[in-house]
MINUMAR-946559 format. One line per field, with one value per residue (C-alpha): x, y negated, z; residue in three letters; chain; residue number from 1. Coordinates in Angstrom, 2 decimals, padded with zeros to 5 digits. Layout:
N
x <- (X, ...)
y <- (Y, ...)
z <- (Z, ...)
res <- (ALA, ...)
chain <- (A, ...)
n <- (NUM, ...)
This chain:
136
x <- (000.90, 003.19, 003.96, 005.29, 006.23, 003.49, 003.38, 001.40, 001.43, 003.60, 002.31, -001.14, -002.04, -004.24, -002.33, 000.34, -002.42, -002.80, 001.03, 000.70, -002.23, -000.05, 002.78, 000.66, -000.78, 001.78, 003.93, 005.61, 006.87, 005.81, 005.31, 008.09, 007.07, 008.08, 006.39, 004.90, 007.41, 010.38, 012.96, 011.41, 007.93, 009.76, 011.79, 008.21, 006.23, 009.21, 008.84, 004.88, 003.66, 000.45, -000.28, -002.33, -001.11, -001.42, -002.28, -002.24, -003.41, -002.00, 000.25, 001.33, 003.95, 004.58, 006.72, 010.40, 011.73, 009.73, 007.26, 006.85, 002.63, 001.34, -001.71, -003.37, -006.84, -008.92, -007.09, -003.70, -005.76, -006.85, -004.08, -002.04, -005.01, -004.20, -000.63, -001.94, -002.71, -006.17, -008.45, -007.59, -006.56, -009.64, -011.03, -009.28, -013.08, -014.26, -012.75, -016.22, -017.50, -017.45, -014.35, -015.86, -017.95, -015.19, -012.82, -015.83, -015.74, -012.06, -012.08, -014.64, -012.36, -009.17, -010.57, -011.59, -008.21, -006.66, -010.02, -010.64, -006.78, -004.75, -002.01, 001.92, 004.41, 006.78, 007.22, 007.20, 010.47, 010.49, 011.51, 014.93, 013.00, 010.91, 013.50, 014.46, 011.08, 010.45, 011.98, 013.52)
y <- (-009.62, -008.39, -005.03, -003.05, 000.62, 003.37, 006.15, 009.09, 013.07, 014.70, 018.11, 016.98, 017.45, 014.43, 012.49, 012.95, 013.06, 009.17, 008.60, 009.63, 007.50, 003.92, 005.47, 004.95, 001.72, -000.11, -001.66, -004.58, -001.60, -003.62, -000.38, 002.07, 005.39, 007.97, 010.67, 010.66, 013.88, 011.68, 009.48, 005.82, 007.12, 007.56, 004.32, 002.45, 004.81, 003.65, -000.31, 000.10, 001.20, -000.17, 003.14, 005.25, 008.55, 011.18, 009.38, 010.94, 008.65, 006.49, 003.65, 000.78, -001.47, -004.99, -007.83, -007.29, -007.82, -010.12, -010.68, -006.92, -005.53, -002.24, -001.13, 002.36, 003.78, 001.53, -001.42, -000.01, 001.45, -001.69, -003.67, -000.86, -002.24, -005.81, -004.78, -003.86, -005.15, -006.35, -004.58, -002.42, -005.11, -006.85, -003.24, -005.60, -007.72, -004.72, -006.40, -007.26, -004.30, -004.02, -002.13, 000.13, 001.75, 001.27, 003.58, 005.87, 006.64, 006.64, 009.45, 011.71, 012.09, 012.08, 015.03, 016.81, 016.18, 019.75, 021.21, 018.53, 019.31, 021.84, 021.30, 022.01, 023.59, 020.76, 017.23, 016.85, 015.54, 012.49, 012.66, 010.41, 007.49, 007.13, 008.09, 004.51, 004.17, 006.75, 006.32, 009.26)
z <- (013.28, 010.68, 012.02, 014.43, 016.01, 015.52, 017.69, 016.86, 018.14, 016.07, 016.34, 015.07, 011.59, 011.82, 013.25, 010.78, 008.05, 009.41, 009.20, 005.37, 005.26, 006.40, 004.81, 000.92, 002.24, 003.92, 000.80, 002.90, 004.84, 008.36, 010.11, 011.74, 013.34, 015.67, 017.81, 020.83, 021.76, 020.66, 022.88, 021.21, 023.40, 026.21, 026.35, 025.28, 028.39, 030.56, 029.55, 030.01, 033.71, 032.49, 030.24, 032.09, 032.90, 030.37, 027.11, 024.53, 022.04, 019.29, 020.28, 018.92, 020.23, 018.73, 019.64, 020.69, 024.91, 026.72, 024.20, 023.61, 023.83, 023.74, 022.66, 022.65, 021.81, 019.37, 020.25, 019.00, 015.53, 014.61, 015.24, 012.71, 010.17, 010.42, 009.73, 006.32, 002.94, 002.26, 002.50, 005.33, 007.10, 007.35, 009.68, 012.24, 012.30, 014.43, 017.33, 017.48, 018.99, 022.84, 023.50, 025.40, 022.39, 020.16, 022.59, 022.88, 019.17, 019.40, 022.31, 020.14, 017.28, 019.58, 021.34, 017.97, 016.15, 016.66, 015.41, 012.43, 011.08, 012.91, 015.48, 013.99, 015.68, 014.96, 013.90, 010.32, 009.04, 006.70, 003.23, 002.19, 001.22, 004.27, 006.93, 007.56, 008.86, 011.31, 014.74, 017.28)
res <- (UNK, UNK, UNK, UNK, UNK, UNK, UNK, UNK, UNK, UNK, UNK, UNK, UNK, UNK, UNK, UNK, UNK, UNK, UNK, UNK, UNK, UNK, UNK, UNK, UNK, UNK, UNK, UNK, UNK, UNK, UNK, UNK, UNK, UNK, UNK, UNK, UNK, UNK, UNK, UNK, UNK, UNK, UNK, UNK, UNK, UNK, UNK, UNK, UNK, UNK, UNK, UNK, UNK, UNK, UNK, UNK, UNK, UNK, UNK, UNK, UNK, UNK, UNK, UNK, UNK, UNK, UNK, UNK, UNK, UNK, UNK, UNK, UNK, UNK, UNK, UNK, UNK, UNK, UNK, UNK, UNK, UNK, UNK, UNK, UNK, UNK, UNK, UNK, UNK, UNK, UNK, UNK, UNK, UNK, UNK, UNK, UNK, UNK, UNK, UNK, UNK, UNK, UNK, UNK, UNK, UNK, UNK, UNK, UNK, UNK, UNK, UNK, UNK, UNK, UNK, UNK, UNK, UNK, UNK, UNK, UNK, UNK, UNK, UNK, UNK, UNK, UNK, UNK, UNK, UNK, UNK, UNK, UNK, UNK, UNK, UNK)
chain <- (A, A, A, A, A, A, A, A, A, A, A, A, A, A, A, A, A, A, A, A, A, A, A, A, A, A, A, A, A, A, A, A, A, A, A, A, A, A, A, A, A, A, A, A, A, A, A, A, A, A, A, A, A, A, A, A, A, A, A, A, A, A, A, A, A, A, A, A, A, A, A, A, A, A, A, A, A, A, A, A, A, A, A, A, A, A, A, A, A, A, A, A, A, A, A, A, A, A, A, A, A, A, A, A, A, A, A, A, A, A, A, A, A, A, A, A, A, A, A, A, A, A, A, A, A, A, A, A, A, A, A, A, A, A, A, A)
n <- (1, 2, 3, 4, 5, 6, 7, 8, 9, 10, 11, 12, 13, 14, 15, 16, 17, 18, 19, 20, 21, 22, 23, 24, 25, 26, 27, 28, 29, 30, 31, 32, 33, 34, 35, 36, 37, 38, 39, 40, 41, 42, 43, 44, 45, 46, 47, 48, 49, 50, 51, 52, 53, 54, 55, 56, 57, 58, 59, 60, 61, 62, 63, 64, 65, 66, 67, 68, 69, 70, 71, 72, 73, 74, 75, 76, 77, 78, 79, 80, 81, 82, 83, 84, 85, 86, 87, 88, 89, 90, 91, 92, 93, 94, 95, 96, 97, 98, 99, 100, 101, 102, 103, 104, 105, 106, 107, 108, 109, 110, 111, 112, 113, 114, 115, 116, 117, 118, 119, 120, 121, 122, 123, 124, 125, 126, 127, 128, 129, 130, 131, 132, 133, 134, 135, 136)
């Protein structure tokens, strides 16, 4: 996959922490962004009945109309790998693991992000040169 739309909580400082993160790493600039607060979530939650209710997690969303897939949890960070550069995007190889334990993992640190790095009381606002990236 060459990229796609990330979206990430906006009021989490890990969460943007991980934005910075792809931001650095993502040189082909395959990746767009935009908070889970914002109106690109809501059009995507809209287009996607199959989300269950109340995620809060990381999506990603590749592919454009009919073609378009969303992924969330594990699935959604390591497709956001294979987006990237080597070697990053070879994390994509722990497809291997049984989903199950890799959203396990995923849940522990999704439930520990506000205490790992703070929640914000607003979405942090891209600089000039990366505003063509980040999504409403």
């Amino acid at each position: 996959m060459t990229g796609g739309i990330v979206l990430y909580d906006g009021l989490c400082g890990f969460c943007d922490g991980a934005v910075q993160w792809l931001l650095a790493r993502d040189r082909a600039h395959a990746l767009r962004f935009a908070p889970l607060q914002g109106e690109t979530a809501d059009a995507v939650r809209a287009r996607h009945p199959e989300l269950p209710p109340g995620t809060d997690s990381i999506l990603y969303v590749v592919g454009e109309g009919a073609a378009e897939r969303l992924l969330w949890s594990s699935g959604a960070a390591l497709e956001i790998c294979a987006a990237l550069p080597a070697p990053w995007r070879h994390l994509r190889h722990l497809r291997a693991v049984p989903r199950p334990l890799r959203d396990f993992a995923y849940a522990v640190v999704a439930r520990l992000r506000y205490h790992i790095a703070g929640r914000r009381a607003a979405c942090r606002l891209p600089t000039p040169a990366e505003r063509a990236r980040f999504l409403p």
